[in-house]
C-alpha positions in Angstrom: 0.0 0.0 0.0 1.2 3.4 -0.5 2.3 6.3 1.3 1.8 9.8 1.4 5.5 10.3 1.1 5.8 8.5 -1.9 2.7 10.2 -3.8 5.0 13.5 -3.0 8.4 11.9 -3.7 7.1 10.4 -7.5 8.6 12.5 -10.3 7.6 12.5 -13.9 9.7 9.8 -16.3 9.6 9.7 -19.9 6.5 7.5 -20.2 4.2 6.5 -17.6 4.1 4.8 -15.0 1.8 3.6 -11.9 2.0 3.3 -8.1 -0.2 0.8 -7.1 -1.9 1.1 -3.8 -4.2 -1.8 -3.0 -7.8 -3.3 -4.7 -7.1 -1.7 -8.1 -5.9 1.7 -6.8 -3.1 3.3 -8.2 -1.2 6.5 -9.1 -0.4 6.8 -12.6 2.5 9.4 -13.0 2.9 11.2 -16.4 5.5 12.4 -18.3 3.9 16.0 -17.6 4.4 15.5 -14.2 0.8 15.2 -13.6 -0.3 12.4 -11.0 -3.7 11.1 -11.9 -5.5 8.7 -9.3 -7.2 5.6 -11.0 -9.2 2.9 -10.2 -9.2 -0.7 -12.3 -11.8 -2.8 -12.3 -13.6 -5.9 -14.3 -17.8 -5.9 -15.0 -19.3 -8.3 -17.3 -15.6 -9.9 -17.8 -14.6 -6.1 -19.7 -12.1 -4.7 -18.5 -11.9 -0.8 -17.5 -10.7 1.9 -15.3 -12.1 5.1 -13.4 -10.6 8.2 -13.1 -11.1 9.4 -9.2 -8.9 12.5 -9.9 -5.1 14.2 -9.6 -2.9 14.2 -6.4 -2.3 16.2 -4.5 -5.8 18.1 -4.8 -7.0 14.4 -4.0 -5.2 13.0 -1.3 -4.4 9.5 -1.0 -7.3 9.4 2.0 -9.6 10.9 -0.1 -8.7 8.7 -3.2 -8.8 5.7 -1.0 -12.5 6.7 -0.1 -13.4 7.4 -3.7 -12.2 4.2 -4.5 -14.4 2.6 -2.0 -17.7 4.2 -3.0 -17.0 3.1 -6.4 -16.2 -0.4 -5.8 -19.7 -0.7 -5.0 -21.3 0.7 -7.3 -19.4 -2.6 -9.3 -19.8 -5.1 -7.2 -23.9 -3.9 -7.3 -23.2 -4.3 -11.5 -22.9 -0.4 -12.3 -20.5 0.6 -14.6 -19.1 3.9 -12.6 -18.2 5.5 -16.3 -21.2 5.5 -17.6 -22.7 5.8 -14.5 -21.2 9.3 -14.0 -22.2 10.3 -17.7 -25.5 9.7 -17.3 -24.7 12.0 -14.0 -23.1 14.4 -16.1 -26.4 14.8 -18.4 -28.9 14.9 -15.7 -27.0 17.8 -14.3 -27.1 19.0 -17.8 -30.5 18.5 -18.1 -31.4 20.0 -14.8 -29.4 23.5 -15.0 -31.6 24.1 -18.1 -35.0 23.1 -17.0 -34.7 26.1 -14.4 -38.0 27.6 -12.8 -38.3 30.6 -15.4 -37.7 28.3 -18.2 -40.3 25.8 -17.4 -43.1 28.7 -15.6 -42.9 30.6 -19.3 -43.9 27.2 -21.0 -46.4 26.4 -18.7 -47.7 29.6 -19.2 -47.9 29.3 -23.2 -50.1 26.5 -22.7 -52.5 27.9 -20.9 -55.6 29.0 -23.2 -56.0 32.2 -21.7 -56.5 35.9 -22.7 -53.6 37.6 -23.7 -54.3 40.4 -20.9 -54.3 37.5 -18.5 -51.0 35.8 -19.6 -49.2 39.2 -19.4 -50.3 40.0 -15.6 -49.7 36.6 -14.3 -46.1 36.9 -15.8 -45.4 40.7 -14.8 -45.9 38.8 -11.0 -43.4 36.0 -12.4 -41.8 38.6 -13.4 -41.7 40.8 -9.8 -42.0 38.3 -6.8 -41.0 35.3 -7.8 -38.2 35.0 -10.7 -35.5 37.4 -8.8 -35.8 34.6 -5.8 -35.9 31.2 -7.8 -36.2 32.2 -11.6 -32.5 31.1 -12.6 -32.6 28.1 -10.5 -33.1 24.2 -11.3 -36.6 23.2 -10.4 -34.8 20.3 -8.5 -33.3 22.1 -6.1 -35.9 24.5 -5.2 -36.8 23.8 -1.4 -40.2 24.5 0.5 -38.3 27.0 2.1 -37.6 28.9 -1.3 -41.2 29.0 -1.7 -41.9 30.0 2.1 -39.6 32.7 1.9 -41.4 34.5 -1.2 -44.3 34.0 0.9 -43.6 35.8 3.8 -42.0 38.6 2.1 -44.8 39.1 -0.7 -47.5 39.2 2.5 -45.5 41.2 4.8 -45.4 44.0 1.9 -49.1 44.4 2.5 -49.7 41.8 -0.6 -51.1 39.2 0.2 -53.3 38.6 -2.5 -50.5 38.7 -4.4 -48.6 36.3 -2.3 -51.5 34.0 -2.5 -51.4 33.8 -6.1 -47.5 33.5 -6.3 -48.4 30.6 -4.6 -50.9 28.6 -6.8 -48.5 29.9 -9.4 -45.5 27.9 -8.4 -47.7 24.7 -7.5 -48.6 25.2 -11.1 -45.4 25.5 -12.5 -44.6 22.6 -10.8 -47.3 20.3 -11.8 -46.0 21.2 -15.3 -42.9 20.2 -14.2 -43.2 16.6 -12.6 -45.9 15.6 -15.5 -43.1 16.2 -18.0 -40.5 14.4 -15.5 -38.4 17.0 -14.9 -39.4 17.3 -10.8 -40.2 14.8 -8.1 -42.1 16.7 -6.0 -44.4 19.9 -5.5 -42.6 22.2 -2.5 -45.5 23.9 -2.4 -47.5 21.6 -0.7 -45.7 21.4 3.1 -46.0 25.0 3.2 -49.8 25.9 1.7 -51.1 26.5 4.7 -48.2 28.7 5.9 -49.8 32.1 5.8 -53.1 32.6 7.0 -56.1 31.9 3.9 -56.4 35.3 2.0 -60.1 36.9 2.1 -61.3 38.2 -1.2 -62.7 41.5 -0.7 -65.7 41.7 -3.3 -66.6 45.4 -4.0 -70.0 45.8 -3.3 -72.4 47.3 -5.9 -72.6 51.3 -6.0 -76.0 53.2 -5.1 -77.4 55.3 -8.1 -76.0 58.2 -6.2 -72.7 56.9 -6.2 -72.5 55.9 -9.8 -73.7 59.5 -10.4 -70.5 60.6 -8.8 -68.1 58.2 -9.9 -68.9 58.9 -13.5 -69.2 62.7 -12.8 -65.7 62.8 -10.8 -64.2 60.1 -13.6 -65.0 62.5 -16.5 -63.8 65.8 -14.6 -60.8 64.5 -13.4 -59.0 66.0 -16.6 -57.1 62.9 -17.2 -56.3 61.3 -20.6 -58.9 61.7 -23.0 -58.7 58.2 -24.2 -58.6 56.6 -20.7 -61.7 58.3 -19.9 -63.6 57.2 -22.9 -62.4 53.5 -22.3 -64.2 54.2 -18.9 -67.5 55.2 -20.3 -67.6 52.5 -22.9 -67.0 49.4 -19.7 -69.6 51.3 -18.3 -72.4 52.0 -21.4 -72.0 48.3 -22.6 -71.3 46.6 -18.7 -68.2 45.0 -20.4 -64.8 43.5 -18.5 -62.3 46.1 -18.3 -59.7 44.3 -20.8 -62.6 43.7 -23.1 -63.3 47.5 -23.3 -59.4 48.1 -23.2 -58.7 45.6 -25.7 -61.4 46.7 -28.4 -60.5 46.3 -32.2 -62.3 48.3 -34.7 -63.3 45.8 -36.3 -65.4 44.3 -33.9 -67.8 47.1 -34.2 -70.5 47.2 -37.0 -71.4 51.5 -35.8 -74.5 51.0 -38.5 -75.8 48.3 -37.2 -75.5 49.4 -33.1 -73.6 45.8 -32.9 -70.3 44.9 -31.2 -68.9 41.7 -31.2 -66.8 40.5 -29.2 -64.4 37.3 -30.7 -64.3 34.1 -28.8 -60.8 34.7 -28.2 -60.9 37.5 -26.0 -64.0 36.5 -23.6 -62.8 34.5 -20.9 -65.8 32.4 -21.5 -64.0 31.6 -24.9 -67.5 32.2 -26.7 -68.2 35.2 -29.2 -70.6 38.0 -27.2 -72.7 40.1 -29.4 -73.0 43.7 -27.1 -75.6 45.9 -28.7 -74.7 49.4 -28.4 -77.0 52.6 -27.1 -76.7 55.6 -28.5 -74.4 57.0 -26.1 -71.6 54.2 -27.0 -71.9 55.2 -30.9 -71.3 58.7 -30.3 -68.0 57.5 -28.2 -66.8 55.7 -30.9 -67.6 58.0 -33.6 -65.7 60.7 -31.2 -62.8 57.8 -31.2 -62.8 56.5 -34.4 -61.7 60.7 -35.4 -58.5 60.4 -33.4 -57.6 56.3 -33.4 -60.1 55.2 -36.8 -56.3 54.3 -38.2 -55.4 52.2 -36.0 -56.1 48.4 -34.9 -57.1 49.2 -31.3 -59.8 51.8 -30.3 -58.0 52.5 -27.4 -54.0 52.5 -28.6 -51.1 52.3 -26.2 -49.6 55.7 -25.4 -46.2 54.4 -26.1 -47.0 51.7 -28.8 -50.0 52.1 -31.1 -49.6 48.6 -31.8 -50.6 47.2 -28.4 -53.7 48.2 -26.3 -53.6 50.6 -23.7 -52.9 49.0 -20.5 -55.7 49.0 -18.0 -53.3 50.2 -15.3 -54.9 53.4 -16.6 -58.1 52.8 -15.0 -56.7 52.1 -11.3 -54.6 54.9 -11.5 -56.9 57.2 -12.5 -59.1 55.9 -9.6 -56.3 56.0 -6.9 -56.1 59.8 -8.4 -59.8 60.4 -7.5 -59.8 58.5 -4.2 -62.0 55.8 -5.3 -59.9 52.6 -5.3 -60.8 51.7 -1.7 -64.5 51.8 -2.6 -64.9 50.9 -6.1 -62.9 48.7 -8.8 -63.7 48.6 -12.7 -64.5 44.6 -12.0 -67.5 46.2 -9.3 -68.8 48.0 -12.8 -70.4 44.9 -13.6 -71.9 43.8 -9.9 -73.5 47.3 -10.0 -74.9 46.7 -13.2 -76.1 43.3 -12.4 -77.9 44.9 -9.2 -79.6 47.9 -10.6 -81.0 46.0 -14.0 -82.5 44.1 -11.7 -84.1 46.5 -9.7 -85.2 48.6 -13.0 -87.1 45.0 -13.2 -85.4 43.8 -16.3 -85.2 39.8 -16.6 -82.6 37.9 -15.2 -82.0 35.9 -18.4 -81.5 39.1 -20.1 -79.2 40.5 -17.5 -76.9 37.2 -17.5 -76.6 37.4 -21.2 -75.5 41.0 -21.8 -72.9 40.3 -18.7 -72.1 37.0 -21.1 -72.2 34.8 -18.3 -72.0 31.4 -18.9 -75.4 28.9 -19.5 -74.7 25.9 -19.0 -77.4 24.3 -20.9 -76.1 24.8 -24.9 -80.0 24.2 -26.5 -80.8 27.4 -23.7 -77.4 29.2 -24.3 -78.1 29.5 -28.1 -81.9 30.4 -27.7 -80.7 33.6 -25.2 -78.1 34.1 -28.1 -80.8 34.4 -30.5 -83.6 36.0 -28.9 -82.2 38.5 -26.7 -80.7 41.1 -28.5 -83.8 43.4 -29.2 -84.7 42.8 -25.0 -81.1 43.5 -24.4 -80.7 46.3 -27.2 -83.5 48.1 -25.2 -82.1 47.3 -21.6 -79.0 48.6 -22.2 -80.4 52.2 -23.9 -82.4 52.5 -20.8 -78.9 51.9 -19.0 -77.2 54.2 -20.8 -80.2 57.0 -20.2 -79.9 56.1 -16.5 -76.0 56.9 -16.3 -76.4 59.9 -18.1 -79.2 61.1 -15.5 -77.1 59.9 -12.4 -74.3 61.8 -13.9 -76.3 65.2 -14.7 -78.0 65.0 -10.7 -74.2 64.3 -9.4 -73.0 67.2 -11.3 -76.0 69.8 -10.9 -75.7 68.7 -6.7 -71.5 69.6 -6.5 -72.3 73.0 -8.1 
């Protein structure tokens, strides 16, 4: 068996040769005067060898041990070569398949609205990429996932955090079903924080319409932002529907807008007909932004919607974002309809909620329109009186 001292006291020949140490061990020194540890060994009656690595940044103790854990894996039928190749790969394998990269395909798959796909990844994007983006989904921990917890809800976010959270067990259900994780780290810690209460905005009295409306359009924000406003609220549409709108969804002849399948989160095309307040929006529109593909362009890109980022800043501006979000448009709406004594079937349709029977869902479809088309002129004459009161009682 060797020594240390003689590992130090080898020097380099002209060709190589070996110190043998004991059980297929051995030091090969080469003409470089590098010393290489090695291991030989016999599997399946093939002869081979493993290198363990170079002396003296591998001592003999340390080689000896090496040797040990391979001889093993040999007498257990492993071949330690290939057996560290395949190593090699999964390592590979793994340093690519980090979070980010497998969170932005598991979002592409997902048949949601584009304005849905871009928030969810701007919160990739802010709470949980900086923490675990770059890293291996393998060796993200519970306590990865804990930590972006805490810190998203101590923020004051914890709707946010809560999402984050469904997020990442997402992400990782991706993950495992394509065999690239084992487990979802999610799980030990889902009942860390406390469960987050969505706060529902309540609907708004007819007086408080009146004043929203009145204090939205005398605000002297963007022109554009406050038409986008008025049209969620003359039609009862989502926010990124209004946002979002195409000029060629709109027939202005006909009072008709239809919405594609594409961009209703229902993922069925709504017909929205328009009162006469909505076509004198869009005439007023179609002067500034007729050119382009979006009624509503982005400020910075005309190719892209404008963001609605818009609307809750404008209403943080007025002091309404404690009381009121553009999503509560549509409870209101819901609520007073109802209490002008228009039909619930009617009400569901024009807020394109979903029927679950298809022979009923394509009657409604059908027969509605002229019920709805009437509704929603009556609507539109309501706002505009709320408004007029709200403004005729600041003065």
């Amino acid at each position: 068996m060797l020594t240390d001292a003689q590992c130090r006291a080898s020097k380099a020949r002209e060709g190589i040769y070996r110190l043998n140490d004991y059980k297929g061990l051995y030091l090969e020194i080469k003409p470089n005067g590098i010393k290489a540890w090695r291991y030989r060994f016999k599997l399946n009656d093939k002869a081979s060898w493993y290198a363990l690595g170079d002396y003296p940044s591998v001592t003999l103790g340390d080689a000896r041990v090496k040797c040990d854990a391979v001889r093993k894996q040999v007498k257990e039928g492993i071949n330690p070569v290939q057996h560290r190749q395949i190593e090699r790969i999964k390592r590979e394998l793994d340093s690519a398949n980090t979070f980010e990269a497998i969170a932005q395909e598991w979002l592409a798959l997902k048949d949601w609205a584009v304005i849905t796909k871009t928030r969810r990844l701007d919160m990739l994007k802010r709470v949980v990429f900086p923490s675990i983006g770059k890293l291996p989904v393998r060796q993200i921990t519970s306590a990865h996932v804990l930590d972006i917890m805490n810190r998203t809800a101590k923020r004051g976010a914890p709707t946010v955090a809560a999402e984050a959270k469904r997020t990442i067990s997402a992400v990782f259900g991706h993950a495992a079903a394509t065999l690239r994780a084992d487990t979802d780290p999610v799980w030990p810690v889902r009942n860390a924080l406390p469960p987050n209460k969505t706060q529902h905005k309540r609907a708004l009295s007819v007086e408080e319409v009146g004043k929203l409306l009145a204090d939205f359009d005398g605000h002297g924000g963007n022109f554009q932002t406050i038409q986008a406003f008025r049209l969620m609220w003359l039609t009862l549409s989502r926010p990124n529907e209004s946002i979002q709108a195409e000029w060629c969804e709109f027939d202005l002849e006909k009072t008709l807008w239809t919405i594609p399948a594409g961009r209703m989160k229902a993922r069925r095309e709504h017909v929205v007909p328009l009162p006469t307040q909505a076509v004198i929006l869009l005439n007023a529109m179609h002067a500034i932004t007729g050119h382009t593909k979006f009624v509503f362009p982005n400020r910075d890109d005309r190719q892209r919607p404008m963001s609605d980022a818009a609307l809750r800043q404008a209403l943080k501006k007025l002091g309404w974002a404690t009381k009121y979000s553009p999503h509560g448009t549509r409870t209101t709406g819901s609520t007073r309809l109802n209490e002008m004594g228009y039909r619930p079937d009617a009400i569901e349709t024009q807020l394109a909620h979903a029927e679950p029977n298809s022979v009923r869902r394509t009657y409604n479809h059908a027969t509605y329109i002229e019920e709805r088309r009437a509704m929603m002129q009556d609507w539109a004459d309501k706002l505009t009186e709320w408004k007029r009161t709200a403004v005729e009682q600041g003065e």
